[in-house]
Jmol script that loads the backbone (N, CA, C; Angstrom):
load data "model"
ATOM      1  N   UNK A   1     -15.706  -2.456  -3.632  1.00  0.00           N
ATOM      2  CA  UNK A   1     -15.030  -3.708  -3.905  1.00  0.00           C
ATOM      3  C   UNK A   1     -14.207  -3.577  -5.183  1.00  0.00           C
ATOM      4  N   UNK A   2     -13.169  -4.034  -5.346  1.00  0.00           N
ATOM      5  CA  UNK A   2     -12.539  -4.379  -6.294  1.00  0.00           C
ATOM      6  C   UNK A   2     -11.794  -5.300  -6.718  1.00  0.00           C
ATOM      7  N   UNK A   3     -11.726  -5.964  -8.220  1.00  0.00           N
ATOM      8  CA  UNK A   3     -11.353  -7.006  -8.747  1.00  0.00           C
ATOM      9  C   UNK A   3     -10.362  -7.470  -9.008  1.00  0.00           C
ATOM     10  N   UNK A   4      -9.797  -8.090  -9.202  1.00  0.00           N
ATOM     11  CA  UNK A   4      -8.064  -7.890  -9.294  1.00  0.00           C
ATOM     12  C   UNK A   4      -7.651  -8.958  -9.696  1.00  0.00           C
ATOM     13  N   UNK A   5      -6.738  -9.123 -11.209  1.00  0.00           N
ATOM     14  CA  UNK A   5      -6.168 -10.445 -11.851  1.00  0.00           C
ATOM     15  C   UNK A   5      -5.314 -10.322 -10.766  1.00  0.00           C
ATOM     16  N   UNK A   6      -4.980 -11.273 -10.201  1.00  0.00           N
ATOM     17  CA  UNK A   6      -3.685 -11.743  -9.011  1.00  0.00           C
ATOM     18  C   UNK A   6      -2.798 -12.245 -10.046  1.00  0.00           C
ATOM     19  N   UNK A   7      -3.022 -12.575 -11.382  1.00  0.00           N
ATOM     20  CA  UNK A   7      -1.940 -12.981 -11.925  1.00  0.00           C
ATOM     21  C   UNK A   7      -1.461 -12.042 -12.712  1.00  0.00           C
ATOM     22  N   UNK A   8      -1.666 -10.648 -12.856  1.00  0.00           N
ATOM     23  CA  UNK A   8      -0.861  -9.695 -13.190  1.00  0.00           C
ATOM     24  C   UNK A   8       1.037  -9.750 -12.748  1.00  0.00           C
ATOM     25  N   UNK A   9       1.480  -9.248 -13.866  1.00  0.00           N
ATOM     26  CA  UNK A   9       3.014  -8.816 -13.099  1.00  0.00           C
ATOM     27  C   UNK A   9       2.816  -7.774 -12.713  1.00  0.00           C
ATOM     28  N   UNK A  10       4.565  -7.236 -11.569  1.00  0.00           N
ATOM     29  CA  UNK A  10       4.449  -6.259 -11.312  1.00  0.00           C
ATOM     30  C   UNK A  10       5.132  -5.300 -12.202  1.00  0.00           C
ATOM     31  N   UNK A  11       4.978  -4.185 -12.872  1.00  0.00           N
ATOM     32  CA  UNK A  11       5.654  -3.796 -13.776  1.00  0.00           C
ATOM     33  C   UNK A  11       6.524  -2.275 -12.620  1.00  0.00           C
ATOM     34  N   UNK A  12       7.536  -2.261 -13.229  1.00  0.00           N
ATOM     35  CA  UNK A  12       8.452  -1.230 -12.390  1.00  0.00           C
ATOM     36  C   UNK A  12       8.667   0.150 -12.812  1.00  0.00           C
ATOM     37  N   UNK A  13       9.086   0.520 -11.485  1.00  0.00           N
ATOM     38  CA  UNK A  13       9.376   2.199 -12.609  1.00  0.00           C
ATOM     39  C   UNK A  13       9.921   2.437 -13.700  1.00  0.00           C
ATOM     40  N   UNK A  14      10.575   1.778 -14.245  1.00  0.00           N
ATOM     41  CA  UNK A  14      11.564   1.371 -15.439  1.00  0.00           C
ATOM     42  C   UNK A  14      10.284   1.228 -16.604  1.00  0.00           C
ATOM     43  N   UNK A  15       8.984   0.295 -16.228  1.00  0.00           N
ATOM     44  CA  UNK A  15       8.293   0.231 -17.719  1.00  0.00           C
ATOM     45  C   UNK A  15       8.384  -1.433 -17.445  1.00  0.00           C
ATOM     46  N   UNK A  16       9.077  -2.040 -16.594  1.00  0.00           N
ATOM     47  CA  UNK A  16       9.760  -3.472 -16.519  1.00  0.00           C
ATOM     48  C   UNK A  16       9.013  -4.153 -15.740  1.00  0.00           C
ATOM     49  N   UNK A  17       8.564  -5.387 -16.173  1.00  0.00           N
ATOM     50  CA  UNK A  17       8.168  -6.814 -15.043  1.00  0.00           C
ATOM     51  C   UNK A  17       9.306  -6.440 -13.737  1.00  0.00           C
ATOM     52  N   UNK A  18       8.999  -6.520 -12.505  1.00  0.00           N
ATOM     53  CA  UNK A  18      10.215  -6.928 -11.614  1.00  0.00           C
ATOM     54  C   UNK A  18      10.440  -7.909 -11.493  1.00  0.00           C
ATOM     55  N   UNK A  19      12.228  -8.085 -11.751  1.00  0.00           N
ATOM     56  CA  UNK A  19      12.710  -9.189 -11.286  1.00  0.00           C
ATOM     57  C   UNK A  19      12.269 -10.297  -9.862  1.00  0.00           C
ATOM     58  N   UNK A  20      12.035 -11.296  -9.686  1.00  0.00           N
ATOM     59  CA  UNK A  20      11.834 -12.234  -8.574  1.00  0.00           C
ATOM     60  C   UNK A  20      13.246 -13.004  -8.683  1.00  0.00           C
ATOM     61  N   UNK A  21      13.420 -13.147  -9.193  1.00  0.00           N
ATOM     62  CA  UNK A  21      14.561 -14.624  -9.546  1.00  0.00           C
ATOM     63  C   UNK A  21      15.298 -14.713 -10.468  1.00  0.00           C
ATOM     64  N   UNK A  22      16.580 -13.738 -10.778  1.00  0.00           N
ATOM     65  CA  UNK A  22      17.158 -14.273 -12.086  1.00  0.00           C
ATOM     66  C   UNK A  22      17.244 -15.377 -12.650  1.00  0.00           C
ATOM     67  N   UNK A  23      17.333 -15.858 -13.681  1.00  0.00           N
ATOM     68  CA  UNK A  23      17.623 -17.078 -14.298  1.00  0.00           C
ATOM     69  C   UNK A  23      18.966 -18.053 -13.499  1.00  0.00           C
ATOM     70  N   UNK A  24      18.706 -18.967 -13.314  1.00  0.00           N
ATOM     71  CA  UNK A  24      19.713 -19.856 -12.916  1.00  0.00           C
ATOM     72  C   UNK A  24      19.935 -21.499 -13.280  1.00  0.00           C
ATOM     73  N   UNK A  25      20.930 -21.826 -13.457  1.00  0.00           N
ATOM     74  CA  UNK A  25      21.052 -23.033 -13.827  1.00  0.00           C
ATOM     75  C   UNK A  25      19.958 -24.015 -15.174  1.00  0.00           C
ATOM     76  N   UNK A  26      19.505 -22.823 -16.335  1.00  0.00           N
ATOM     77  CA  UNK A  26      19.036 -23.195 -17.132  1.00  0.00           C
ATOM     78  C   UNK A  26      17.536 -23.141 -17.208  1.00  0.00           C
ATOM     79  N   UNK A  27      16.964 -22.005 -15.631  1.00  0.00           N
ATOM     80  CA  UNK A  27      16.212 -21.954 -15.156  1.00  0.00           C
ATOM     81  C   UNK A  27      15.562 -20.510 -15.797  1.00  0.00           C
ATOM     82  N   UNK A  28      14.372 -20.001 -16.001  1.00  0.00           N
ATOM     83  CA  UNK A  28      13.965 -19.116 -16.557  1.00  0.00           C
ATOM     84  C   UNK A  28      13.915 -18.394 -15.430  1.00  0.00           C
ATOM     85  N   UNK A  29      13.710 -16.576 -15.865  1.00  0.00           N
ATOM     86  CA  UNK A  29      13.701 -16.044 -14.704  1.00  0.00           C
ATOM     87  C   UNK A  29      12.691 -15.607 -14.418  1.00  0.00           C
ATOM     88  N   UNK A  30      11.902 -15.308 -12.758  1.00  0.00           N
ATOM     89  CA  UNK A  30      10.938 -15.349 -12.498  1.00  0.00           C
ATOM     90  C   UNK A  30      10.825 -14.140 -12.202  1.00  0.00           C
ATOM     91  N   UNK A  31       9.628 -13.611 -12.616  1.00  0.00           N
ATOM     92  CA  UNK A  31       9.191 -12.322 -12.133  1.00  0.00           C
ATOM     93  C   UNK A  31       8.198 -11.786 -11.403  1.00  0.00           C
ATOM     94  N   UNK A  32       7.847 -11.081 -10.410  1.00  0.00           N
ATOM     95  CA  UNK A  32       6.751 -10.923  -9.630  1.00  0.00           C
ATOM     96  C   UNK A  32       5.141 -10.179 -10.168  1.00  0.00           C
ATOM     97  N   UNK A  33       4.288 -11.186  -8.942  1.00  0.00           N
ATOM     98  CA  UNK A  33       3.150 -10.809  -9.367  1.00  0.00           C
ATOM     99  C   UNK A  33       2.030 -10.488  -8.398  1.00  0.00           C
ATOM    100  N   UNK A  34       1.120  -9.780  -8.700  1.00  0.00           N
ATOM    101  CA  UNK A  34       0.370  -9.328  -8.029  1.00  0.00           C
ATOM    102  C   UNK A  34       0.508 -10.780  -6.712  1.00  0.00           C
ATOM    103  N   UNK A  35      -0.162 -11.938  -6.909  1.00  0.00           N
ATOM    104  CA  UNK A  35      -0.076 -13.019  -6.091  1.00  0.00           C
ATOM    105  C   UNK A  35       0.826 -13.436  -5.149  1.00  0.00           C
ATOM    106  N   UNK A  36       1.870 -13.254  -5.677  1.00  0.00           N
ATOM    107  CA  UNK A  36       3.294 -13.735  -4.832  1.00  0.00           C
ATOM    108  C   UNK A  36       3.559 -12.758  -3.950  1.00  0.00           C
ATOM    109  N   UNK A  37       2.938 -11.225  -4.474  1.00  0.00           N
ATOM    110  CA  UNK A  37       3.642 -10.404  -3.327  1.00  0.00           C
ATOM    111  C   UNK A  37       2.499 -10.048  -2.302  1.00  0.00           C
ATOM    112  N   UNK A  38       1.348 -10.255  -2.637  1.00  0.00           N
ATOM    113  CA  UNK A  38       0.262 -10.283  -1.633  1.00  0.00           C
ATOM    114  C   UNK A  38       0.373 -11.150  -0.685  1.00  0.00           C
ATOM    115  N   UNK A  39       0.505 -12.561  -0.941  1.00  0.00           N
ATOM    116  CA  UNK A  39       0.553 -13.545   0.114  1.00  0.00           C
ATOM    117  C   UNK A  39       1.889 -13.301   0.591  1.00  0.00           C
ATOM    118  N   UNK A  40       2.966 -13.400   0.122  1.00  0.00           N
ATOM    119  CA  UNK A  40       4.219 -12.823   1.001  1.00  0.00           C
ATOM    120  C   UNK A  40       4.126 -12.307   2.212  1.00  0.00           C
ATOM    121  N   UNK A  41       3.660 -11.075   1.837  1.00  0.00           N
ATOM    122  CA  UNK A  41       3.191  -9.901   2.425  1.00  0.00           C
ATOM    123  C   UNK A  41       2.394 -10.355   3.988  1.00  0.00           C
ATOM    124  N   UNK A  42       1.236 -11.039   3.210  1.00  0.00           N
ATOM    125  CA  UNK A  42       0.585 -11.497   4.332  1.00  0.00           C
ATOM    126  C   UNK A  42       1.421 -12.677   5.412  1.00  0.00           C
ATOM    127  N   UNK A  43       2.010 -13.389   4.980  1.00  0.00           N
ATOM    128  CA  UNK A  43       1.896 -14.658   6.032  1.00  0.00           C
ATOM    129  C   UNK A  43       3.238 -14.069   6.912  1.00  0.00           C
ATOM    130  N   UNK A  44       3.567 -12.834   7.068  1.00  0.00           N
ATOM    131  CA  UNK A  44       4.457 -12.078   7.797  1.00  0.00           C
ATOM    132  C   UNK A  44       3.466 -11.578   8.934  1.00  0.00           C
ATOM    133  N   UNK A  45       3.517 -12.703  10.268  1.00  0.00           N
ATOM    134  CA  UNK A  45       2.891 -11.853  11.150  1.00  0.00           C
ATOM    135  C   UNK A  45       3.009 -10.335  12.133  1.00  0.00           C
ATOM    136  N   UNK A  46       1.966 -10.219  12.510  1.00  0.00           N
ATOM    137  CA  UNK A  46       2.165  -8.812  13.420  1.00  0.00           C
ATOM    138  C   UNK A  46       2.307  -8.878  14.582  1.00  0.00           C
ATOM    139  N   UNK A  47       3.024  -8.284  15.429  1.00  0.00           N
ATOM    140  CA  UNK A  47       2.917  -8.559  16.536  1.00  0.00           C
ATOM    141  C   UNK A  47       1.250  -8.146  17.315  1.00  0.00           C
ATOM    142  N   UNK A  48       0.942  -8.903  17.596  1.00  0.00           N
ATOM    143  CA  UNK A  48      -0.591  -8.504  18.882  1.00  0.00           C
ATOM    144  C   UNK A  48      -1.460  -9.090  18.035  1.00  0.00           C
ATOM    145  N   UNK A  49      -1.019  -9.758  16.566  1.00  0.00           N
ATOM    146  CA  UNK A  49      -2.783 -10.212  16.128  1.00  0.00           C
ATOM    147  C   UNK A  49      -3.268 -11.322  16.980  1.00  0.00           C
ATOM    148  N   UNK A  50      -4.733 -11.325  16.224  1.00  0.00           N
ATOM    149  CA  UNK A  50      -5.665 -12.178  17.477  1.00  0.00           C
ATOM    150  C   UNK A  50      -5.559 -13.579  16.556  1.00  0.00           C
ATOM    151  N   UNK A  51      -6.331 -14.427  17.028  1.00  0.00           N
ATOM    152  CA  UNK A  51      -5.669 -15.528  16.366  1.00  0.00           C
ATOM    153  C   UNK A  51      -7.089 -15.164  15.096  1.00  0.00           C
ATOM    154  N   UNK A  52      -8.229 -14.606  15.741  1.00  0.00           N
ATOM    155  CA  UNK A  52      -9.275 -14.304  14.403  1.00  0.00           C
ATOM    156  C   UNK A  52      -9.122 -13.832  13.619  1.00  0.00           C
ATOM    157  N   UNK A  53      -7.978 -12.662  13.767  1.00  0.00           N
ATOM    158  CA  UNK A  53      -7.191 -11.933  12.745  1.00  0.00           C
ATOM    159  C   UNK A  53      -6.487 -12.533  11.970  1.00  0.00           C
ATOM    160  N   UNK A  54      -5.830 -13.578  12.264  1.00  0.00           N
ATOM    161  CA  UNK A  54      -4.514 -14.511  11.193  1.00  0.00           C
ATOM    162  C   UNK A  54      -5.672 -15.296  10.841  1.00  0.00           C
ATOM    163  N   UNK A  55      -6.881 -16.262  11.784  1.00  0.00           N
ATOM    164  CA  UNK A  55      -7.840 -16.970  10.695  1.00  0.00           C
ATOM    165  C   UNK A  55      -8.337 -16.068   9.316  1.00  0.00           C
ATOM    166  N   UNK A  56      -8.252 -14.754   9.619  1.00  0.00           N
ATOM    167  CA  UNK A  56      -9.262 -13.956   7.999  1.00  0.00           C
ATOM    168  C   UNK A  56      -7.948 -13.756   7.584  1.00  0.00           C
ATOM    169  N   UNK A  57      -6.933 -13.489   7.665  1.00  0.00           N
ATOM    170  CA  UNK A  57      -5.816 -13.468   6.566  1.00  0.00           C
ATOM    171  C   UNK A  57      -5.703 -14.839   6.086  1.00  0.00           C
ATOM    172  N   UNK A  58      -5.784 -15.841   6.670  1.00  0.00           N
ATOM    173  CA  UNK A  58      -5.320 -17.204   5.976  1.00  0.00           C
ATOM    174  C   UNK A  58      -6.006 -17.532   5.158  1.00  0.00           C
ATOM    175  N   UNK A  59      -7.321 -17.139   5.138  1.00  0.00           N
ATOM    176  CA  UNK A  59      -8.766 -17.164   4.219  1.00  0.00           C
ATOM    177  C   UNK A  59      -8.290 -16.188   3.080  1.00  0.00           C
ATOM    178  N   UNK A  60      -8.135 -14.787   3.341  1.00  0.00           N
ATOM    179  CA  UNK A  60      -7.808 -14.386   2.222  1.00  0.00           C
ATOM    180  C   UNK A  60      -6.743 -15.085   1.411  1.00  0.00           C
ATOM    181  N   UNK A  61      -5.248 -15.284   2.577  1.00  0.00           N
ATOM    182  CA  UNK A  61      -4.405 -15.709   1.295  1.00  0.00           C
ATOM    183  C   UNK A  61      -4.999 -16.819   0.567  1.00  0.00           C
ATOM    184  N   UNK A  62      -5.845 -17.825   0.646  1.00  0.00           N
ATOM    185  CA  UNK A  62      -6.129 -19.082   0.014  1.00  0.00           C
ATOM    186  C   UNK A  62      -6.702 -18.601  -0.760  1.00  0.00           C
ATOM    187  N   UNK A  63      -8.326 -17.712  -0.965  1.00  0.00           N
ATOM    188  CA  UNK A  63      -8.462 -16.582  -1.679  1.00  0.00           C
ATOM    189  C   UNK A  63      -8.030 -16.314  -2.899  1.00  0.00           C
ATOM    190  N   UNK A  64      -6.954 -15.990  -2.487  1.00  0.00           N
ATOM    191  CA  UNK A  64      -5.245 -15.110  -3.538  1.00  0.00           C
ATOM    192  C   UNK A  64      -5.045 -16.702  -4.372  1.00  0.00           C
ATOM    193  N   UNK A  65      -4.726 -17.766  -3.409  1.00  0.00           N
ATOM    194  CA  UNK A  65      -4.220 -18.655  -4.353  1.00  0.00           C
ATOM    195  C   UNK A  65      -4.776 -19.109  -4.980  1.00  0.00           C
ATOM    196  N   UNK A  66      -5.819 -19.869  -4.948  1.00  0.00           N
ATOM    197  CA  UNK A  66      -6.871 -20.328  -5.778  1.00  0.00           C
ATOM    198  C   UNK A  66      -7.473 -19.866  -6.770  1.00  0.00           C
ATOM    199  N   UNK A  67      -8.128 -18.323  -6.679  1.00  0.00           N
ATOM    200  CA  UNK A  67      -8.276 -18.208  -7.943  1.00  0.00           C
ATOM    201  C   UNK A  67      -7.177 -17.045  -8.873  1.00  0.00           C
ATOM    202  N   UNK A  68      -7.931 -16.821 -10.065  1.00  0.00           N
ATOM    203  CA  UNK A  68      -6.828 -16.103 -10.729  1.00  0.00           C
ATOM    204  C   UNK A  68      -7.352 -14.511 -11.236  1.00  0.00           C
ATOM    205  N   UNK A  69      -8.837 -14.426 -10.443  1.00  0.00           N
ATOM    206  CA  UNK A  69      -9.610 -13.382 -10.405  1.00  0.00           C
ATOM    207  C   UNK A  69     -10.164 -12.965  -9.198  1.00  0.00           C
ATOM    208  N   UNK A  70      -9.956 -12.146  -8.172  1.00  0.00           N
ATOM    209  CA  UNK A  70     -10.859 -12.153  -7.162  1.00  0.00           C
ATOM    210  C   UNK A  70     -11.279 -10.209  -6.731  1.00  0.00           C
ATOM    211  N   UNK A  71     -12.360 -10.742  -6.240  1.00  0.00           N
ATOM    212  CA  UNK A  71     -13.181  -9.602  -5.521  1.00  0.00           C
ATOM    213  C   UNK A  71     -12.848  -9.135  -4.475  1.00  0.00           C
ATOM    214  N   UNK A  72     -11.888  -8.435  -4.307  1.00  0.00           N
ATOM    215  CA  UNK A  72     -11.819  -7.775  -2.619  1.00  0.00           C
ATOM    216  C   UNK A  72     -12.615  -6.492  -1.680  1.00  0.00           C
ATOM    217  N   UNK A  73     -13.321  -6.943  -0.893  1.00  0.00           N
ATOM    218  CA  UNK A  73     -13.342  -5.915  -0.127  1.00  0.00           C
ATOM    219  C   UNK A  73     -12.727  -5.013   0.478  1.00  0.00           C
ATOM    220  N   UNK A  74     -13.379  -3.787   0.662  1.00  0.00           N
ATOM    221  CA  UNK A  74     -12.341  -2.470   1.185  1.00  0.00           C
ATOM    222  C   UNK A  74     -11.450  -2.927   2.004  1.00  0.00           C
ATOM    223  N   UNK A  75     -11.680  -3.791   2.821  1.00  0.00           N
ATOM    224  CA  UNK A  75     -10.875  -4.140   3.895  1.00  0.00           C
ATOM    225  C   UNK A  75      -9.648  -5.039   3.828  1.00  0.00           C
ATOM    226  N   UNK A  76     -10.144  -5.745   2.415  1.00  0.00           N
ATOM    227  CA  UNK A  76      -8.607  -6.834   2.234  1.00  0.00           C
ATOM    228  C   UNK A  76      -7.291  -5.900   1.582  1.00  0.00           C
ATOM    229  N   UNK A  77      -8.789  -4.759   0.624  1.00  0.00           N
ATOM    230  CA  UNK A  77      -7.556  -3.461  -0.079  1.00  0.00           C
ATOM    231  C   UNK A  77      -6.116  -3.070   1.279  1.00  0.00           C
ATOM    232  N   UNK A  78      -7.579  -2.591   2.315  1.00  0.00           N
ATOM    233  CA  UNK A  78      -6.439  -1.832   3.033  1.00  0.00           C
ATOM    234  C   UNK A  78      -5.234  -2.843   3.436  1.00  0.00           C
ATOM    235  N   UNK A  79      -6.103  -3.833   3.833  1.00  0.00           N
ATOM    236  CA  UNK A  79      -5.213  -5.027   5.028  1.00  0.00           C
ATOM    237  C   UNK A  79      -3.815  -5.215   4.096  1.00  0.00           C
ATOM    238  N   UNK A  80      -4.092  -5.367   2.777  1.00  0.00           N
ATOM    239  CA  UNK A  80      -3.190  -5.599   1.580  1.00  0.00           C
ATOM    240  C   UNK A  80      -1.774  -4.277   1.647  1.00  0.00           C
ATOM    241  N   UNK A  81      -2.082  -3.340   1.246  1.00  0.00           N
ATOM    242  CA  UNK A  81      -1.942  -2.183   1.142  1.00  0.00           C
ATOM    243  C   UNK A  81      -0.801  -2.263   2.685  1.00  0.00           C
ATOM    244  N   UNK A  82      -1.523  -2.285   3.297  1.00  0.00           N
ATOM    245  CA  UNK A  82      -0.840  -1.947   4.884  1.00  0.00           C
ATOM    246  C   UNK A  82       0.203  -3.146   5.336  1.00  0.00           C
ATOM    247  N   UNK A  83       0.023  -4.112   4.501  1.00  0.00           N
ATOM    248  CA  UNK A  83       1.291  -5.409   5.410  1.00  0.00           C
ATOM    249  C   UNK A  83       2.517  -5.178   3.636  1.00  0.00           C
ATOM    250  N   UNK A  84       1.836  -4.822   2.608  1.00  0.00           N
ATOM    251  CA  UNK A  84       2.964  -4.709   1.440  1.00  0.00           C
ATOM    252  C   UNK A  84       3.425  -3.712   1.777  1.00  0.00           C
ATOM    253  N   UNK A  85       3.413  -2.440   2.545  1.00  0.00           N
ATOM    254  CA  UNK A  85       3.510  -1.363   2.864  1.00  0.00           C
ATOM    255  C   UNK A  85       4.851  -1.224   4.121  1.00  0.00           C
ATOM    256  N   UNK A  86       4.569  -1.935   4.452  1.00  0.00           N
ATOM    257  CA  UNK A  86       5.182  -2.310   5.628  1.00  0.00           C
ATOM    258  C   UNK A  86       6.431  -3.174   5.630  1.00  0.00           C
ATOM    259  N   UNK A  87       5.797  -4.306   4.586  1.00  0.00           N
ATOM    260  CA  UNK A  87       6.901  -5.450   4.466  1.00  0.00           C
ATOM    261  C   UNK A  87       8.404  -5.702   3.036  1.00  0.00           C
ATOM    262  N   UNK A  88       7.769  -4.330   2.045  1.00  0.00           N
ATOM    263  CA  UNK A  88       8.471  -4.571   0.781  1.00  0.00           C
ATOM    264  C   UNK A  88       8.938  -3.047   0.680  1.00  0.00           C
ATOM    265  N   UNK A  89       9.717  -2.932  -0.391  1.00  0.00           N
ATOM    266  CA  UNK A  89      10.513  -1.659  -1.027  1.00  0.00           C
ATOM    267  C   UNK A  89       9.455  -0.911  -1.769  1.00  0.00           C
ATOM    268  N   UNK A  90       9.872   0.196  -1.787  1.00  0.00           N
ATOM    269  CA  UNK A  90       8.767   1.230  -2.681  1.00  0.00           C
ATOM    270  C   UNK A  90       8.831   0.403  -3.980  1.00  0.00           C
ATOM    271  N   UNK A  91       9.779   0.054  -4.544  1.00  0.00           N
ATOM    272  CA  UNK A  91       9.894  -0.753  -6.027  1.00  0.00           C
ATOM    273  C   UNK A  91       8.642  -1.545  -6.216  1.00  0.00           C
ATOM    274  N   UNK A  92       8.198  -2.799  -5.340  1.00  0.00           N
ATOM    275  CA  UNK A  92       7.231  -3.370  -5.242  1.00  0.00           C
ATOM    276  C   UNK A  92       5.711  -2.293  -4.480  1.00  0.00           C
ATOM    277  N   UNK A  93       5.859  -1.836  -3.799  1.00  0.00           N
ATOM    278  CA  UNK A  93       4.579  -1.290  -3.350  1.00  0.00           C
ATOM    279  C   UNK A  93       4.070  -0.371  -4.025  1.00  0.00           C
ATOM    280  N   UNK A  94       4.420   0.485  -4.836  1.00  0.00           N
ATOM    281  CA  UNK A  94       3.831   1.390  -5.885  1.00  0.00           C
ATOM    282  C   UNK A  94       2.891   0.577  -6.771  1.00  0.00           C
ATOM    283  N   UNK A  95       3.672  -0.480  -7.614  1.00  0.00           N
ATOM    284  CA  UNK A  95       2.658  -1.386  -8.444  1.00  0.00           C
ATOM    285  C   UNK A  95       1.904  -1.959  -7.662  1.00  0.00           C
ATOM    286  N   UNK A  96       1.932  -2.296  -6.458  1.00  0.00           N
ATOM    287  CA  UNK A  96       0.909  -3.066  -5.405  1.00  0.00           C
ATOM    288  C   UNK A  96      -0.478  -1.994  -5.967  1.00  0.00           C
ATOM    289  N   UNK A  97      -0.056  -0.633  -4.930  1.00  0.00           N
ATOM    290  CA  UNK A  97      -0.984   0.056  -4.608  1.00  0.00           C
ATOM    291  C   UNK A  97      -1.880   0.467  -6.002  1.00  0.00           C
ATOM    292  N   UNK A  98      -0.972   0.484  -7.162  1.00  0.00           N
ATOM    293  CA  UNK A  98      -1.347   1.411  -8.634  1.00  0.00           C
ATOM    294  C   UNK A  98      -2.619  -0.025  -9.291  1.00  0.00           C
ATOM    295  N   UNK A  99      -2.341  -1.400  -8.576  1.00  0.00           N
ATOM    296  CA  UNK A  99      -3.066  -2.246  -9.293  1.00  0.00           C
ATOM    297  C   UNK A  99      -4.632  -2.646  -7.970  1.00  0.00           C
ATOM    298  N   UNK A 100      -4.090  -2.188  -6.586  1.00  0.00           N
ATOM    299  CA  UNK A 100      -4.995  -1.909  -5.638  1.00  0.00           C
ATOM    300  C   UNK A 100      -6.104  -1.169  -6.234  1.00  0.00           C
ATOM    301  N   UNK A 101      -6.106  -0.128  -5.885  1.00  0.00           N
ATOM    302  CA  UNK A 101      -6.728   1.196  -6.675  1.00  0.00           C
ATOM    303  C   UNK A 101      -5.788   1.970  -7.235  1.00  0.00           C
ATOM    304  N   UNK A 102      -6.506   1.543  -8.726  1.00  0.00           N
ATOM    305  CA  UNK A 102      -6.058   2.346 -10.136  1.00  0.00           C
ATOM    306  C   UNK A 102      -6.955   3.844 -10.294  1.00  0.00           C
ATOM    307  N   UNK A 103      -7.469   4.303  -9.778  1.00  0.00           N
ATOM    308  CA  UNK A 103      -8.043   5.330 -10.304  1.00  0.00           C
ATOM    309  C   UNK A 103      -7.438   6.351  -8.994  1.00  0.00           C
ATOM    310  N   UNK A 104      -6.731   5.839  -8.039  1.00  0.00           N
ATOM    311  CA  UNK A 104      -6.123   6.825  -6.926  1.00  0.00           C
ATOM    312  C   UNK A 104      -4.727   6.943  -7.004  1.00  0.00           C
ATOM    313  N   UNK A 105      -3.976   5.627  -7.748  1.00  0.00           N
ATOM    314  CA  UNK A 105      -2.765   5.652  -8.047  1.00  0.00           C
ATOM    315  C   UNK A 105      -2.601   5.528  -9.476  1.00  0.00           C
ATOM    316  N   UNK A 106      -2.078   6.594 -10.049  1.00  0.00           N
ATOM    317  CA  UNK A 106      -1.672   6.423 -11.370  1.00  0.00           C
ATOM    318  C   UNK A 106      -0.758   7.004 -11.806  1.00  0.00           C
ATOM    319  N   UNK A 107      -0.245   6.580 -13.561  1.00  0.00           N
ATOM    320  CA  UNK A 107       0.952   6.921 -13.847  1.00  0.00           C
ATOM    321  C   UNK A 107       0.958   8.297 -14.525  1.00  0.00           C
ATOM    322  N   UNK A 108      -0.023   9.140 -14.834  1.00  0.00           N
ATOM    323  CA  UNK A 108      -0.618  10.290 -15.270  1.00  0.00           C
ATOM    324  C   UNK A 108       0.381  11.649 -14.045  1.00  0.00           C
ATOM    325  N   UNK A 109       1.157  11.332 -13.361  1.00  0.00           N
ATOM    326  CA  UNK A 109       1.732  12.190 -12.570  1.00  0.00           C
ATOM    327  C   UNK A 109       3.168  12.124 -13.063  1.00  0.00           C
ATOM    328  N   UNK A 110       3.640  11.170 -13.710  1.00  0.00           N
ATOM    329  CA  UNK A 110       4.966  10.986 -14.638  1.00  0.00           C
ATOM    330  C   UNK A 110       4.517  11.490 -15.470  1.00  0.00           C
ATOM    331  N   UNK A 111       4.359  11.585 -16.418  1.00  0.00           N
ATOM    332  CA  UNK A 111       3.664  12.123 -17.576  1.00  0.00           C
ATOM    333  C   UNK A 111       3.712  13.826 -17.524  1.00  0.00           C
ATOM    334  N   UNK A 112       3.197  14.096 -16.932  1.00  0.00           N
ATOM    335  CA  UNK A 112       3.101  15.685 -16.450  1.00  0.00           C
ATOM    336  C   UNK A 112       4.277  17.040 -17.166  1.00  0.00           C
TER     337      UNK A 112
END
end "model"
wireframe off; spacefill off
backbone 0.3
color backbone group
């Protein structure tokens, strides 16, 4: 199992928060976070799920929203992992996966 601030940003290859939203109309700009891109991620259905399958994703995403600390099981890792994987740019899915599991993804290979 593992724990995970959902309210982390995502930080980029650059060293950088990623952009979500430039600033507009006096508006600050928004940047992405563990939270926003998980549930994203998720409420993008698959083709063939069962409807029991979208009931345990909808559970997780509420999960995601509610709190600002949560416990995931291996299985939300992968489920996570596999629809950000699928649904976003390497830009976003690297920090997905590096804040997924940190001790399998790390930045110790830049470095080198």
């Amino acid at each position: 199992m593992a724990t995970i601030d959902v309210t982390q940003a995502l930080i980029g290859y650059n060293g950088k928060e990623i952009v979500f939203k430039e600033a507009d109309a006096g508006q600050a700009v928004i940047f992405w976070d563990f939270r926003t891109a998980a549930i994203m991620a998720l409420r993008i259905p698959k083709e063939g799920q069962t409807a029991s399958e979208k009931y345990d994703i909808e559970r997780l995403m509420a999960l995601l929203h509610r709190k600002d600390s949560v416990t995931l099981k291996s299985e939300d890792v992968v489920l996570i992992k596999a629809v950000v994987g699928e649904h976003f740019s390497p830009e976003l899915v690297g920090p997905m996966f590096r804040i997924l599991e940190p001790d399998t993804y790390t930045e110790e290979e830049l470095n080198a």
